[in-house]
C-alpha positions as CSV (number, residue, x, y, z in Angstrom):
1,X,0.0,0.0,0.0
2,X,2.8,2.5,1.3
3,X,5.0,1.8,-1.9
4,X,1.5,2.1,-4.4
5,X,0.7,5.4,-2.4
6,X,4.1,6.2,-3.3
7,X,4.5,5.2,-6.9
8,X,1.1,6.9,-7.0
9,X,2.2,10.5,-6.3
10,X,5.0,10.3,-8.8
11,X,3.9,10.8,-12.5
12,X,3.9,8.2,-15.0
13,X,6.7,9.4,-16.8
14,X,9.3,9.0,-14.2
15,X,8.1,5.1,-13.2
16,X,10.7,3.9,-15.3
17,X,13.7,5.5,-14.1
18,X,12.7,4.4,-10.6
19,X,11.7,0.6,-11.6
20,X,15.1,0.9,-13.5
21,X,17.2,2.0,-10.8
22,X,15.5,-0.3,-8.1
23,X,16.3,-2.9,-10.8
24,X,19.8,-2.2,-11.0
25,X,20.1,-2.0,-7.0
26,X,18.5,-4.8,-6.8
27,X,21.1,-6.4,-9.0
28,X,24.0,-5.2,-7.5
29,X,22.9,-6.5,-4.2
30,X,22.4,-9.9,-5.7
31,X,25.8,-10.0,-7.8
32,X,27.7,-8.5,-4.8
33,X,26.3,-11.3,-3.0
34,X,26.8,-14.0,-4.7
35,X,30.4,-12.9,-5.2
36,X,31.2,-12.4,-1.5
37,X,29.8,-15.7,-1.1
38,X,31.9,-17.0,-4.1
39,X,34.8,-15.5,-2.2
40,X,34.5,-17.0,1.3
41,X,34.0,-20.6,-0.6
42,X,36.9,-20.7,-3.0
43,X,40.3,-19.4,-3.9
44,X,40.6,-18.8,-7.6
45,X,43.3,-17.6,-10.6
46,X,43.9,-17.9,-13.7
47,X,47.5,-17.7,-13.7
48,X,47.9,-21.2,-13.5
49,X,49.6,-23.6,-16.2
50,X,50.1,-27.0,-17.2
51,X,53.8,-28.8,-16.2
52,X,55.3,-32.3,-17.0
53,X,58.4,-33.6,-16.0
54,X,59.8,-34.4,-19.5
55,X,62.5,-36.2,-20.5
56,X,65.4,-34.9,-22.3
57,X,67.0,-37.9,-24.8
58,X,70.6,-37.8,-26.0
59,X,73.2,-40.1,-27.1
60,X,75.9,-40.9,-25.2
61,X,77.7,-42.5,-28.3
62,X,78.9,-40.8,-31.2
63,X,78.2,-41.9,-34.6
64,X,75.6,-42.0,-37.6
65,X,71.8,-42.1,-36.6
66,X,71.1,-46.2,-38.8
67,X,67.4,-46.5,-37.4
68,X,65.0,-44.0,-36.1
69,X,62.0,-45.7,-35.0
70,X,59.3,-43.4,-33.6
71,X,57.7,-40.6,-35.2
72,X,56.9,-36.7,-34.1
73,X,53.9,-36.8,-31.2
74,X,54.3,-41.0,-31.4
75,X,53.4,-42.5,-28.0
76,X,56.3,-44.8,-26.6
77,X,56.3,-47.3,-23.8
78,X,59.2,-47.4,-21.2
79,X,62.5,-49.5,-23.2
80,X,60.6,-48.8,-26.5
81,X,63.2,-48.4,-29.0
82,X,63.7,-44.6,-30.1
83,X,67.3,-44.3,-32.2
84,X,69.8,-46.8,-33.2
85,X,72.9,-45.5,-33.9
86,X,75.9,-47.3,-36.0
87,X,76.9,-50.4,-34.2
88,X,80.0,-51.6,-36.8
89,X,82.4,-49.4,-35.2
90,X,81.9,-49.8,-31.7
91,X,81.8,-53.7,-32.3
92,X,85.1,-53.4,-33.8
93,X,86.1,-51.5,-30.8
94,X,84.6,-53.9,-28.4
95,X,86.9,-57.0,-30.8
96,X,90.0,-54.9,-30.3
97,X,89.8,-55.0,-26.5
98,X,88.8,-58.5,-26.5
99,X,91.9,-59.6,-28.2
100,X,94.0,-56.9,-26.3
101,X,92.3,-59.0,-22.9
102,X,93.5,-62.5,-24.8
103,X,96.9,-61.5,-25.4
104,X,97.4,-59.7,-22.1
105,X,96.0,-63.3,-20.0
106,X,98.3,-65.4,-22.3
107,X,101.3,-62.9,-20.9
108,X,100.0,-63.8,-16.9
109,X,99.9,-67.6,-17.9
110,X,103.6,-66.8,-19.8
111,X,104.4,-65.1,-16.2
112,X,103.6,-68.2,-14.3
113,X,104.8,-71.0,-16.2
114,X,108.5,-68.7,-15.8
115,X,108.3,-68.6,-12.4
116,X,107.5,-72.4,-11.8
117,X,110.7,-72.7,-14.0
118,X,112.3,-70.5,-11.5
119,X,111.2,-72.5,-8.7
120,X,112.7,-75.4,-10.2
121,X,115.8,-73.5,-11.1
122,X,116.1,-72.5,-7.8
123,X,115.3,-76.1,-6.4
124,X,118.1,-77.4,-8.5
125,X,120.8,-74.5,-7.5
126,X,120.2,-75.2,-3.8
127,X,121.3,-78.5,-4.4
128,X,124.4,-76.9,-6.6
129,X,125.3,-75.0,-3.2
130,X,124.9,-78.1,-1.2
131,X,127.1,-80.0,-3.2
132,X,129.5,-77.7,-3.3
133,X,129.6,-77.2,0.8
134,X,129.8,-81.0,0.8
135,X,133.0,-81.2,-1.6
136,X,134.2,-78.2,0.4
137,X,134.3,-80.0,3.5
138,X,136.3,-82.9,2.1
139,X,138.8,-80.8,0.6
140,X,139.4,-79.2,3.8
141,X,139.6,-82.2,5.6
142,X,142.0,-83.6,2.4
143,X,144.0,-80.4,3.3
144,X,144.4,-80.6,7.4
145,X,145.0,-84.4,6.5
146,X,148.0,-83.6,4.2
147,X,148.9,-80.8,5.7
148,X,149.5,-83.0,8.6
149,X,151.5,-85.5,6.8
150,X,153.8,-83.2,5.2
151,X,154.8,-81.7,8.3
152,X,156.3,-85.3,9.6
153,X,157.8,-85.5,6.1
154,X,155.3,-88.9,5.4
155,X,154.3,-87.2,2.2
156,X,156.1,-84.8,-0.2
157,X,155.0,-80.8,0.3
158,X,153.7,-81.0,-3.3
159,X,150.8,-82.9,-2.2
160,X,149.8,-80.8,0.2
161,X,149.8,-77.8,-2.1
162,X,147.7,-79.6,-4.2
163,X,145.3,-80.4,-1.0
164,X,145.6,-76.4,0.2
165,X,144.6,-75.6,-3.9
166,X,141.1,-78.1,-4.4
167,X,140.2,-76.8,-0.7
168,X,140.4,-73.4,-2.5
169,X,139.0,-74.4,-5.0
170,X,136.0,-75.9,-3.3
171,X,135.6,-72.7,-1.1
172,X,135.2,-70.8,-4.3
173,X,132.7,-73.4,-6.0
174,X,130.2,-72.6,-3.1
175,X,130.7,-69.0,-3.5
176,X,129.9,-69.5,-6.5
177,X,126.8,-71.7,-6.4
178,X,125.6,-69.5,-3.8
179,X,125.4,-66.4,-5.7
180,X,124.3,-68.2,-8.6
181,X,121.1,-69.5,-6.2
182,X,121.0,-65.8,-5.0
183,X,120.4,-64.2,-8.8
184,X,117.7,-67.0,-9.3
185,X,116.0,-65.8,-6.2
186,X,116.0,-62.3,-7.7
187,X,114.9,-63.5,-10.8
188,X,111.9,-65.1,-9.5
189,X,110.9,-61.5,-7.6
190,X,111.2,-60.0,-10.7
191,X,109.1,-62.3,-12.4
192,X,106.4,-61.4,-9.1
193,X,106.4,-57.4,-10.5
194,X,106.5,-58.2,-13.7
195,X,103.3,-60.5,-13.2
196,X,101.5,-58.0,-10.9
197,X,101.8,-55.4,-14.1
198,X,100.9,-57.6,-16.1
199,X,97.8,-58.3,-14.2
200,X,96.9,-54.5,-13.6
201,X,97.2,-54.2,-17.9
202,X,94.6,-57.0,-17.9
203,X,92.2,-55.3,-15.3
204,X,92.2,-52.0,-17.1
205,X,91.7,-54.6,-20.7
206,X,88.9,-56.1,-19.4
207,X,88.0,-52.7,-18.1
208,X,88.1,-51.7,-21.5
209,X,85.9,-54.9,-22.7
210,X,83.1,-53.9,-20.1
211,X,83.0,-50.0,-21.7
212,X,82.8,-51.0,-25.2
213,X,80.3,-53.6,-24.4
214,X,78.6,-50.6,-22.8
215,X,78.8,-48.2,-25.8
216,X,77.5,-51.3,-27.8
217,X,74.4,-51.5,-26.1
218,X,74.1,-47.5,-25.6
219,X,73.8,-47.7,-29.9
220,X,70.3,-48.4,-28.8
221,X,68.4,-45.7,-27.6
222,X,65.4,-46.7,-25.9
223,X,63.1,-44.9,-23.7
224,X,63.1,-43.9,-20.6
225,X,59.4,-43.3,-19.7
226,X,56.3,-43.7,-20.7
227,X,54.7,-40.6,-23.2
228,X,54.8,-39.0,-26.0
229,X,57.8,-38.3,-28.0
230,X,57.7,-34.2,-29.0
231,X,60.5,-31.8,-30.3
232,X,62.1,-34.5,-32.3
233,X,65.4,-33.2,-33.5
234,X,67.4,-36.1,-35.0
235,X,66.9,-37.1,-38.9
236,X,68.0,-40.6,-40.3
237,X,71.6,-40.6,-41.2
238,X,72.6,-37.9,-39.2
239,X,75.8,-37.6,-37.1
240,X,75.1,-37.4,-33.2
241,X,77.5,-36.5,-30.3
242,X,77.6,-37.2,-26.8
243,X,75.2,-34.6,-25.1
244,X,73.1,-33.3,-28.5
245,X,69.9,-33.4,-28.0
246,X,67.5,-36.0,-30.1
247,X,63.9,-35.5,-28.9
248,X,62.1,-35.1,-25.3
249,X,59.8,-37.6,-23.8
250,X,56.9,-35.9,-22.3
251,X,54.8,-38.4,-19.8
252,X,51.3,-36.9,-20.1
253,X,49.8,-39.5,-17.9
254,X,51.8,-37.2,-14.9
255,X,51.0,-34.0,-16.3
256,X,50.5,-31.5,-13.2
257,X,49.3,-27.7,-12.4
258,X,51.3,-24.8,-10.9
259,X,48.9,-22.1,-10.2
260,X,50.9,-18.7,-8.8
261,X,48.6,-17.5,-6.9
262,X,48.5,-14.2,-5.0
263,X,50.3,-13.8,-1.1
264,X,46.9,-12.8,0.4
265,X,45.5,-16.1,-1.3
266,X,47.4,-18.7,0.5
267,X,46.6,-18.2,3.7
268,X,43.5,-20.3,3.4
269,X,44.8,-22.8,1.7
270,X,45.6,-26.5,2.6
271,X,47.4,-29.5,1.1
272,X,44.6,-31.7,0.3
273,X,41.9,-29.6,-0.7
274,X,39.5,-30.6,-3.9
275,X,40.5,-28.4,-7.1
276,X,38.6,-27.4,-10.0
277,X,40.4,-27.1,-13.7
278,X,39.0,-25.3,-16.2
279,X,40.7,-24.9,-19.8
280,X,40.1,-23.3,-23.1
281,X,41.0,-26.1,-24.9
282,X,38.0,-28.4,-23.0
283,X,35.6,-25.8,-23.4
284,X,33.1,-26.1,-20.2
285,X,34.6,-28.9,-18.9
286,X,36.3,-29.3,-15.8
287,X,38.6,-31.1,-14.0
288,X,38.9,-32.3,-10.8
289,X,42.3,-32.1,-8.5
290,X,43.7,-31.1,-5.1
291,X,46.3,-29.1,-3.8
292,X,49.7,-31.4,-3.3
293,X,52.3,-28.8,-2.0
294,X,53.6,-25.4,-1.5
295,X,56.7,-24.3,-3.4
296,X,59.5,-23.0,-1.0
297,X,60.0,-19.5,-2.6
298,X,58.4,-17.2,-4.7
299,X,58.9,-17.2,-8.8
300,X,60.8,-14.7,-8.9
301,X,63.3,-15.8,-6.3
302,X,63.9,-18.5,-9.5
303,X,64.4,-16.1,-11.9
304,X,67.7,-15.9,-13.7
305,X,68.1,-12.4,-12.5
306,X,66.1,-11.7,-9.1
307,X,64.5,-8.6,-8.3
308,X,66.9,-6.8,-6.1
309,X,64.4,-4.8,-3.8
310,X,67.1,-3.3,-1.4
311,X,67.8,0.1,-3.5
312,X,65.6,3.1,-4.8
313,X,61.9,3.8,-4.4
314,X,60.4,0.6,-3.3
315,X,56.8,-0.4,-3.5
316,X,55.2,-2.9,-2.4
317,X,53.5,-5.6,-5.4
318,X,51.7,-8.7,-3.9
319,X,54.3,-11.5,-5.1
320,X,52.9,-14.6,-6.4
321,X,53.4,-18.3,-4.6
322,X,53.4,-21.6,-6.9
323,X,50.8,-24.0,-5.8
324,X,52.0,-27.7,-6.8
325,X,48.1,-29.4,-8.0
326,X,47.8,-33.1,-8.8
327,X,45.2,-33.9,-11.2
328,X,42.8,-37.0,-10.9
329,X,44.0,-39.2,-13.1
330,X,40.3,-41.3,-13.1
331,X,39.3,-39.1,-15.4
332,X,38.3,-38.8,-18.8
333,X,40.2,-35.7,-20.4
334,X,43.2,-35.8,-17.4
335,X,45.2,-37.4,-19.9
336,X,44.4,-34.7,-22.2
337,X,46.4,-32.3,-20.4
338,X,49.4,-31.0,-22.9
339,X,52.1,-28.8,-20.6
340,X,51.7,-24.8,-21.2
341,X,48.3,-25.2,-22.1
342,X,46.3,-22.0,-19.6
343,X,44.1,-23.4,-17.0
344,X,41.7,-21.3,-14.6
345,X,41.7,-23.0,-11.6
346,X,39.1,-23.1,-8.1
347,X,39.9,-24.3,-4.9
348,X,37.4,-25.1,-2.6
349,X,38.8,-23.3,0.7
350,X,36.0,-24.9,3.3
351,X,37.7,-28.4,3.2
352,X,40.1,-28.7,6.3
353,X,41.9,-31.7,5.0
354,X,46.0,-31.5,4.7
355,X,47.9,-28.6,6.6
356,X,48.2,-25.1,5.1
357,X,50.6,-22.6,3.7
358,X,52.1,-21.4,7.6
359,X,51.7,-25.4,9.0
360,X,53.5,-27.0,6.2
361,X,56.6,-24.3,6.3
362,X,56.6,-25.0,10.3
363,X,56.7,-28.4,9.6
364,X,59.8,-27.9,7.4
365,X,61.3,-26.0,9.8
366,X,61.1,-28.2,12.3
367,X,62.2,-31.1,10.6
368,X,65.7,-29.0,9.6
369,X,65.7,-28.1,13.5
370,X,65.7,-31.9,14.5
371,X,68.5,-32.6,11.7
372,X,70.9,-30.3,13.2
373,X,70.4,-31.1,16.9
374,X,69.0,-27.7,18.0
């Protein structure tokens, strides 16, 4: 009644400006509502992105690409064969250290059948030296004998010269067999070094075997991972290096989000909490995730120059956080993901499931703290 009573005393012509502006109060109030509820619900931005941890391939061989068996944007399977790369010379390298092995264990057995010579050698010139002291001992008892004699006159001096001469004689023939036993002693340490070289040349041969059995199989270039092969640099019958890169493996069944969202965002959020993904490329559709983890800095403390804040006129820009999302992988279009592709992206703030922003860094902290003792 009051508002007819009004409406009445205003004319006709103005009715519409007023049911307009009512209208558009009316409107604001509703929008301003729903948004503030909108707000206290979820945490939202669009500066979010898609991330995989691809997969860099390159050769570690040198030599001329014989095989290239995927093509661009092929899906590969973990030890699916990507690039084989000229086997002919590394085989021939792997033959040459083979036989470089062969000959070097036929010098160790060459080593060893000499020193069991020079065991017998030195077998035989004991008994040389024993011999000797034995016919030394006689001719020194031949010489006391005679010597003996000659001094009564029983025998003629000459014969005890001759005694004093073979004692000599015998006293130098186990001089000699001695040293001779002596320099086959020393011959058989030699042979010892010369065999322990020898076996160190065979270790590093063999060691050489095992690395050109290794570049063998390294001809083959197989995948690491399971996804899709993208940036695909290496042509058939091209010349690779150690190091250049071939292609990158990009496992879109473990594509990610990082959405950089705002300081005054994070505070209500927690590890845990439901996500939802919306991108261009899926139209309407969305995607359902939760919030993994909370990078340790900033992005621009990751920057190649950093923003050096400590100089000139400063004011203050709300700095932006990465926020590490997993995707549900039950899903139809999660594997649809492709990394760089835009997302918007919603998280439902009302769930208290994981900790937050402040609980998780404590947590680090505390963990360091109990590392170091303090």
């Amino acid at each position: 009644m009051e508002l007819g009573a009004a409406m009445a005393g205003i004319p006709r012509r103005r009715w519409i400006p007023v049911l307009a502006g009512g209208a558009a109060t009316l409107g604001v109030a509703i929008g301003g509502g729903a948004w503030w509820l909108e707000r206290q619900h979820y945490e939202q931005t669009d500066n979010a992105f898609v991330e995989a941890d691809k997969v860099t391939v390159a050769p570690q061989v040198d030599g001329y690409v014989t095989e290239l068996a995927v093509a661009d944007n092929e899906a590969v399977q973990p030890g699916q064969l990507l690039v084989r790369i000229d086997p002919a010379p590394i085989a021939a390298r792997l033959a040459q250290a083979q036989a470089n092995a062969q000959a070097l264990q036929a010098a160790v057995r060459q080593v060893d059948d000499k020193a069991r010579l020079e065991q017998a050698m030195i077998g035989e010139r004991a008994a040389s030296v024993q011999s000797a002291r034995a016919q030394a001992t006689f001719a020194r008892a031949e010489m006391a004998r005679y010597g003996a004699l000659a001094a009564k006159g029983w025998v003629p001096p000459q014969r005890a010269q001759s005694a004093r001469a073979a004692d000599d004689e015998a006293a130098a023939g186990v001089a000699q067999a001695q040293a001779t036993l002596e320099a086959e002693r020393r011959t058989s340490e030699s042979l010892g070094s010369a065999r322990a070289q020898t076996l160190a040349q065979l270790d590093a041969a063999r060691a050489a075997v095992e690395q050109a059995r290794i570049d063998l199989s390294r001809s083959e270039i197989r995948s690491p991972v399971a996804g899709v092969v993208g940036a695909r640099a290496v042509r058939l019958g091209q010349y690779v290096q150690p190091g250049g890169v071939l292609m990158s493996i990009v496992p879109l069944s473990e594509a990610y989000v990082v959405a950089n969202f705002k300081e005054t965002q994070v505070a209500r959020l927690r590890v845990g909490q439901p996500v939802e993904i919306r991108a261009d490329a899926f139209g309407d559709r969305a995607i359902r995730g939760r919030v993994q983890s909370f990078a340790p800095a900033t992005g621009q403390e990751f920057a190649l120059i950093p923003v050096e804040n400590a100089v000139g006129n400063f004011t203050k820009i709300a700095q932006r956080l990465p926020v590490k999302i997993a995707v549900d992988r039950a899903q139809f279009y999660a594997g649809a993901l492709r990394p760089g592709l835009s997302v918007n992206v919603k998280v439902d703030v009302t769930r208290n499931t994981g900790p937050s922003f402040a609980e998780a860094g404590a947590a680090a902290g505390d963990i360091r703290l109990a590392r170091r003792g303090d």
